[in-house]
FIBA-698352 format. One line per field, with one value per residue: residue number from 0; residue in three letters; x, y, z of N, C-alpha, C, O, CB in turn. Coordinates in steps of 0.2 Angstrom, whole numbers, always signed. Each point is the difference from the previous one (the first is absolute). Glycine has a CB too. Example, Ala and Ser with C-alpha at 12.3 -4.5 7.8 and 13.67 -1.06 7.14 Angstrom:
2
resi	c(0:1) .
resn	c(ALA:SER) .
n.u	c(+66:+7) .
n.v	c(-28:+11) .
n.w	c(+39:-10) .
ca.u	c(-4:+4) .
ca.v	c(+6:+6) .
ca.w	c(+0:+1) .
c.u	c(+4:-4) .
c.v	c(+6:+5) .
c.w	c(+0:+3) .
o.u	c(+5:+3) .
o.v	c(-1:+6) .
o.w	c(+3:+1) .
cb.u	c(-14:+3) .
cb.v	c(-5:-9) .
cb.w	c(+3:-11) .
//
This chain:
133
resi	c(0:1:2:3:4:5:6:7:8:9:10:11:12:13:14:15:16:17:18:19:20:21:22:23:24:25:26:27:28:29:30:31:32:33:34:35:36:37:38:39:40:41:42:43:44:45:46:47:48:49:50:51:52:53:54:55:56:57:58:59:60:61:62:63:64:65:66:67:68:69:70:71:72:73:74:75:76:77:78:79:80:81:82:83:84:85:86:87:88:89:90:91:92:93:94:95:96:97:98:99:100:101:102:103:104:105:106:107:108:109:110:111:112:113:114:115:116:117:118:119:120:121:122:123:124:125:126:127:128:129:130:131:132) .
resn	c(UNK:UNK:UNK:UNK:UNK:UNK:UNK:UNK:UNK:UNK:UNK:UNK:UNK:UNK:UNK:UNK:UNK:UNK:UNK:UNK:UNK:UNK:UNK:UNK:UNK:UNK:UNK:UNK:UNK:UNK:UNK:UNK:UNK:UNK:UNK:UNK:UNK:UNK:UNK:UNK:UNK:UNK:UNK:UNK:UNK:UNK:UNK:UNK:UNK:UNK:UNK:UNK:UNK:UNK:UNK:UNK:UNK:UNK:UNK:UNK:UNK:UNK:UNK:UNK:UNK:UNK:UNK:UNK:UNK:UNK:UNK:UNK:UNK:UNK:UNK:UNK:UNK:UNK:UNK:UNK:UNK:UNK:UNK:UNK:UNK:UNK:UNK:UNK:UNK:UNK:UNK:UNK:UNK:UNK:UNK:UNK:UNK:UNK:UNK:UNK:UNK:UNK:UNK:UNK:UNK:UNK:UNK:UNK:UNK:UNK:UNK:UNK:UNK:UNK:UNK:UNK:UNK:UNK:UNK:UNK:UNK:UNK:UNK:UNK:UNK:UNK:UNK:UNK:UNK:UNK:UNK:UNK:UNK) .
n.u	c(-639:-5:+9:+10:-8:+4:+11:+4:-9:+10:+10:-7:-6:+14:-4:+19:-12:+14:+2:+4:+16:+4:+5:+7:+4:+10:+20:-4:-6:+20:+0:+8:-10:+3:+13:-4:+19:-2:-9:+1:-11:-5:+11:-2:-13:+0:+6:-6:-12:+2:-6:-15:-5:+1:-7:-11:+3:+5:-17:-9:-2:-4:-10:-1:+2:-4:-10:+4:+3:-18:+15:+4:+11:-7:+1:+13:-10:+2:-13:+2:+10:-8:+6:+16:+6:+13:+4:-5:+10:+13:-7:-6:+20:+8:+2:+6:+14:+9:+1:+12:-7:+14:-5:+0:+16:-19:+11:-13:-1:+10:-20:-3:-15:+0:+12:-6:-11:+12:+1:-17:+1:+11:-9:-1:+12:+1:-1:+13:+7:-1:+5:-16:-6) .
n.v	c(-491:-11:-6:+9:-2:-18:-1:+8:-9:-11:+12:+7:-9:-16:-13:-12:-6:-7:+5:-16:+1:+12:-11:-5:+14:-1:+5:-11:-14:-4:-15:+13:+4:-13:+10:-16:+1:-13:-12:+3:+7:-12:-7:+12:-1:-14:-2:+6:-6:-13:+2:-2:-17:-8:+4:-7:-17:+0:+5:-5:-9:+8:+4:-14:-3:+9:+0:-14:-2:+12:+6:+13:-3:+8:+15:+7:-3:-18:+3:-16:+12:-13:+18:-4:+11:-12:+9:-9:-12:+7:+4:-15:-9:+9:-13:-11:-2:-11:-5:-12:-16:-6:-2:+14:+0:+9:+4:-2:+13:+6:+0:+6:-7:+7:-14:-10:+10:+4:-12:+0:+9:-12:-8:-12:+12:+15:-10:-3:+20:+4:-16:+1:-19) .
n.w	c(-212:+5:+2:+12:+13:+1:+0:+12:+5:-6:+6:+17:+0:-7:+12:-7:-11:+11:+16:-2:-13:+9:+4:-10:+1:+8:-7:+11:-8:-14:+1:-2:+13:+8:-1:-9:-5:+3:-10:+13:-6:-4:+9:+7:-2:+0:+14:+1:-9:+10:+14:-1:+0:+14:+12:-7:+6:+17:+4:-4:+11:+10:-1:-3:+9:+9:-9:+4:+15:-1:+1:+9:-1:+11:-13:+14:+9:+4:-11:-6:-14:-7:-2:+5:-5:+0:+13:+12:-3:+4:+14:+1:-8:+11:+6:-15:+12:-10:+9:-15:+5:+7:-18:-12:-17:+2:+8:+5:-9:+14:-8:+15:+5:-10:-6:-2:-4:-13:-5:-1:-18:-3:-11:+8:-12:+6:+12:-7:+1:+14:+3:+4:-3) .
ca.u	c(+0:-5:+4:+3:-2:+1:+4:+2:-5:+3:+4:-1:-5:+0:+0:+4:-6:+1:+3:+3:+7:+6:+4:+7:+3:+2:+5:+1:-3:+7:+5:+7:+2:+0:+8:-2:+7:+7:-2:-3:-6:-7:-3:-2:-8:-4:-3:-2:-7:+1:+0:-6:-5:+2:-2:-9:-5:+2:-4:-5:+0:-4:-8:-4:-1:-5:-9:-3:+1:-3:+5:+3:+7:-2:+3:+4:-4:+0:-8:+1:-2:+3:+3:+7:+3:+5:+5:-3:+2:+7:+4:-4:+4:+7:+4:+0:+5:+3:+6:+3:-3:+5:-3:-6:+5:-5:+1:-10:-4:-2:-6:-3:-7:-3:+4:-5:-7:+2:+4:-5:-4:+5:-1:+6:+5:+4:+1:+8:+6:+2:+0:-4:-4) .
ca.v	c(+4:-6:-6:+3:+4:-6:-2:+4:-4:-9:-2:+1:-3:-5:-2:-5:-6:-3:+1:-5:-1:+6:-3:-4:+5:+3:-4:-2:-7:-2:-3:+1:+3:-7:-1:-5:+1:-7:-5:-1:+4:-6:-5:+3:+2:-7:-1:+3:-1:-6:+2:+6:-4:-4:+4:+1:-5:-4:+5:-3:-8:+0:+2:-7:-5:+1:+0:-7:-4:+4:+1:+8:+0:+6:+2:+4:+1:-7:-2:-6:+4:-5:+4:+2:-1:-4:+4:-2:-6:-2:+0:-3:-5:+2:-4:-9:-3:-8:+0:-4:-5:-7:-8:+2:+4:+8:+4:+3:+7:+3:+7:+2:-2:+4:-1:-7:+1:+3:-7:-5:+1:+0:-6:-5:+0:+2:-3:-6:+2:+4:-4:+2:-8) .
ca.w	c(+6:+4:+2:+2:+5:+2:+1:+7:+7:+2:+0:+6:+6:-1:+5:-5:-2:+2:+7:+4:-1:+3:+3:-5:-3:+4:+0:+5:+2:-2:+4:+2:+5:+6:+2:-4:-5:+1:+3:+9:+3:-3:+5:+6:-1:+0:+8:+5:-2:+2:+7:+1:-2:+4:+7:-3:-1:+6:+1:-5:+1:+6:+1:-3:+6:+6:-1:+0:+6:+9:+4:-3:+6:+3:-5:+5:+6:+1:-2:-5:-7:-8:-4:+0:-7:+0:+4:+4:+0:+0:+7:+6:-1:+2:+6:+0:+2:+1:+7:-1:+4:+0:-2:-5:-2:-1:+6:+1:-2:+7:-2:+2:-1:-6:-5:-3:-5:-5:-5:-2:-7:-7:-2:+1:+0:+4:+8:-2:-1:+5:+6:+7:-2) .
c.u	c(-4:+2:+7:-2:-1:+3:+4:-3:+2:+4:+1:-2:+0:+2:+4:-6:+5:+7:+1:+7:+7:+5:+7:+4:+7:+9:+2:-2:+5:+3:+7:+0:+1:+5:+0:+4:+4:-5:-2:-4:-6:+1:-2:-9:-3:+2:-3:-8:-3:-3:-8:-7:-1:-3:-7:-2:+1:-6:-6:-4:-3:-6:-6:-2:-2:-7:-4:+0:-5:+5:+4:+6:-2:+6:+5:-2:-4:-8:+1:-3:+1:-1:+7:+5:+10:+6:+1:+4:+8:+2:-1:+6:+8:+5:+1:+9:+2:+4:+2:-2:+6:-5:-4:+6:-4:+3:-8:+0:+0:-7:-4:-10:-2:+5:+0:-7:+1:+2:-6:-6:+4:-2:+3:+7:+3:+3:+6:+5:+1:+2:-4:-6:-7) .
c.v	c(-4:-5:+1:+2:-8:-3:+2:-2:-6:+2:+3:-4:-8:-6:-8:-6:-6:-1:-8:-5:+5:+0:-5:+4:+3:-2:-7:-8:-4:-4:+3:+5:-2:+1:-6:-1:-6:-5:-3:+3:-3:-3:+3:+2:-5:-4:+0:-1:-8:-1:+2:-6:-9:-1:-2:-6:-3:+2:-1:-6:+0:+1:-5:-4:+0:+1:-7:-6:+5:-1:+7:-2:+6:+6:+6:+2:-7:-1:-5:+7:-6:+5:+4:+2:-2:+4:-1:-7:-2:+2:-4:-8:+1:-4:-10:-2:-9:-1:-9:-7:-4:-4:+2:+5:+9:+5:+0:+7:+2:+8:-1:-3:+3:-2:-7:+0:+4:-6:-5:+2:-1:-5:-5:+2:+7:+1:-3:+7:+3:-5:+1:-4:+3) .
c.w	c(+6:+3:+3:+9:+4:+2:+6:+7:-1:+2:+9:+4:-2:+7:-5:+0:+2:+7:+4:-4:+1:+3:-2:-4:+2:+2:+5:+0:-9:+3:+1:+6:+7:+2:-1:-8:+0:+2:+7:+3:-2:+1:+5:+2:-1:+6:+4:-1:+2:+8:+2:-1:+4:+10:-1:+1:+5:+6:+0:+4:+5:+2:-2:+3:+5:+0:+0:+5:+6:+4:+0:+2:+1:-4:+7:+7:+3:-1:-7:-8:-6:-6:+1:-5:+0:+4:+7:+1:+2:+6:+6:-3:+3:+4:-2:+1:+0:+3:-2:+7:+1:-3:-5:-4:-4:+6:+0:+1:+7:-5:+5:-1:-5:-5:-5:-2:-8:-6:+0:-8:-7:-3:+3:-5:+2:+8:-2:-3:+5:+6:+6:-3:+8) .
o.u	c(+2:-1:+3:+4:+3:-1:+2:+2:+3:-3:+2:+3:-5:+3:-3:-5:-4:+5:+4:+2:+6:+5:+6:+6:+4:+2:+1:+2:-3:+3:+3:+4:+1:+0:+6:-2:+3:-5:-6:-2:-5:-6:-6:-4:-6:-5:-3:-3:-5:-5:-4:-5:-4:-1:-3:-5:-4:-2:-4:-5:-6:-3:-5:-5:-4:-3:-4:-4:-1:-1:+0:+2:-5:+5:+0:+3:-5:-4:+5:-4:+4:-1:+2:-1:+3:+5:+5:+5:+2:+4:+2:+2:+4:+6:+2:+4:-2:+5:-5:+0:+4:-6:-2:+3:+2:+3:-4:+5:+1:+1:+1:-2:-1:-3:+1:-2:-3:-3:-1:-3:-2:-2:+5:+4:+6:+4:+5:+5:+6:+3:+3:-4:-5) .
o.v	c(-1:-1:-5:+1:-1:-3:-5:-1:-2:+2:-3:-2:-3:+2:-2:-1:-4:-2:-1:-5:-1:+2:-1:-2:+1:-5:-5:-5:-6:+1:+0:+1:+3:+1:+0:-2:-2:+1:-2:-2:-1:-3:+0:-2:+0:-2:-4:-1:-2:+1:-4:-1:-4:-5:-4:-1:-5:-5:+0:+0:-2:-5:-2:-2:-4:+0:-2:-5:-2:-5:+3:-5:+4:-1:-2:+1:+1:-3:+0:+4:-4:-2:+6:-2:+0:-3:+2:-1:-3:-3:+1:-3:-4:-2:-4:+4:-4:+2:-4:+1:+2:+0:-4:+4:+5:+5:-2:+4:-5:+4:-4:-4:-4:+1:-2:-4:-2:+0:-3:-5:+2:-4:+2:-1:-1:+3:+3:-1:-2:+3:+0:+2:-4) .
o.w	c(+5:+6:+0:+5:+6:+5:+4:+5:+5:+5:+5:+5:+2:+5:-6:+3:+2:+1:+5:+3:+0:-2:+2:+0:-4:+4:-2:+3:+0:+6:+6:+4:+5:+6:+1:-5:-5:+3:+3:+5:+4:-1:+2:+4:+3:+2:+4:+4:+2:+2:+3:+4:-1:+3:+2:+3:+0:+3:+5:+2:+1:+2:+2:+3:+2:+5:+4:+1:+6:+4:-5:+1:-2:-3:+6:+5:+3:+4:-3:-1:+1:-5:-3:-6:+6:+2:+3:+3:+4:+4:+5:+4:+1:-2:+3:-2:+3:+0:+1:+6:-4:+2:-4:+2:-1:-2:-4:+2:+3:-4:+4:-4:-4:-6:-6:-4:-4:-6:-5:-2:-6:+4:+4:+4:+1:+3:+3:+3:+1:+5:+6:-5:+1) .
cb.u	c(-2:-4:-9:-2:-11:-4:-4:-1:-13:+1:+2:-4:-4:-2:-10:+19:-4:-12:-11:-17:-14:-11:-17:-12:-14:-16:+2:-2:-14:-2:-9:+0:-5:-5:-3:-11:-2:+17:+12:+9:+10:+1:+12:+17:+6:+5:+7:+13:+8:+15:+18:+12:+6:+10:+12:+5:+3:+17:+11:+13:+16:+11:+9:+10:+10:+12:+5:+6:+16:-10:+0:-10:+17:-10:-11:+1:+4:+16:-12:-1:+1:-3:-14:-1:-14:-10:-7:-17:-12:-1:-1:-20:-11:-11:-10:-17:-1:-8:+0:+7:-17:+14:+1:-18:+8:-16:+16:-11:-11:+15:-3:+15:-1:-3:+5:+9:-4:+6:+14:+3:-3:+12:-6:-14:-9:-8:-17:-12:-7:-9:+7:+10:+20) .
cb.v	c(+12:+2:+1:+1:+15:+3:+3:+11:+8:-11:+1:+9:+16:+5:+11:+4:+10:+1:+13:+6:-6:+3:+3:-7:+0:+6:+17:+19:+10:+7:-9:-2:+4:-10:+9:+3:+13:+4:+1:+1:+11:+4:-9:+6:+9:+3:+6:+8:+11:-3:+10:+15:+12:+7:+16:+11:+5:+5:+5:+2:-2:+8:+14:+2:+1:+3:+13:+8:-4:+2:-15:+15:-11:-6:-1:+3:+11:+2:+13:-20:+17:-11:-7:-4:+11:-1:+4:+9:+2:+5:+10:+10:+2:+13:+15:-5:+16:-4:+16:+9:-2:-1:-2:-5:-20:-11:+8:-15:+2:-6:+4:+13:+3:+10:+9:-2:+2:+10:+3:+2:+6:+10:+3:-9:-8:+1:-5:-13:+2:+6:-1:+13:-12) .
cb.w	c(-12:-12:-9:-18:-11:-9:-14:-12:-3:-11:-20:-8:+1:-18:+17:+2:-12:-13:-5:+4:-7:+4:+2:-3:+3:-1:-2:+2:+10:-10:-9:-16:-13:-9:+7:+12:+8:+2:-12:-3:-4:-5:-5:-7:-7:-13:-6:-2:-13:-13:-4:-10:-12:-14:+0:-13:-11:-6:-7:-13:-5:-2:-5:-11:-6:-2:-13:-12:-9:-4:+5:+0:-2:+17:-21:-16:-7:+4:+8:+11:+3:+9:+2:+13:-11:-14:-10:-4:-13:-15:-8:-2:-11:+1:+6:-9:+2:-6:+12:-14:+1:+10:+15:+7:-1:-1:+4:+5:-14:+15:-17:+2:+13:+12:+14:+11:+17:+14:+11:+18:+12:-1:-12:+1:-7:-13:+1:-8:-10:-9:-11:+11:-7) .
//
């Protein structure tokens, strides 16, 4: 009888011992339930994870290198930041342009100022693939 009574208050006022795995538990966090059924969707999703990780570590590079050179770019409101982020960059690259040359079958870069200081933090080899020496 005793053990009964006890039993009724834990089961009331019990509090989970392992609340912070509740969450795995949980049908939803299942991979099947991703929809992750067809091969094309897991690449797809690896893509995109790809992508993401990529963005992140480009981002990353940057800030690095402008800490260490002490240097900014100006960020939307044209004040100097070196803490840009990649999204900034791309649109501040948007306008580069190549314009076919006589005699030269590269042709040449046309950029911008802030565009060429941009380009000025890339390695020398990704200076030579993009062609902007």
């Amino acid at each position: 009888m005793l053990f009964t009574i006890h039993l009724q208050i834990y089961l009331i006022h019990r509090v989970p011992t392992d609340s912070a795995e509740e969450p795995y538990k949980d049908p939803l966090f299942f991979t099947d339930a991703f929809f992750l059924k067809s091969e094309r969707r897991i690449m797809a999703l690896t893509m995109v994870m790809a992508l993401a990780l990529l963005y992140s570590l480009a981002e990353e590079e940057l800030r690095r290198t402008l800490k260490a050179l002490k240097d900014a770019i100006p960020n939307q409101k044209n004040k100097p930041t070196n803490r840009s982020t990649m999204r900034w960059i791309f649109q501040l690259m948007d306008r580069v342009h190549w314009v076919p040359a006589r005699g030269n079958p590269k042709g040449t870069v046309w950029m911008k100022d802030i565009q060429k200081k941009i380009v000025s933090f890339f390695s020398p080899e990704d200076k030579a693939i993009s062609g902007v020496l």
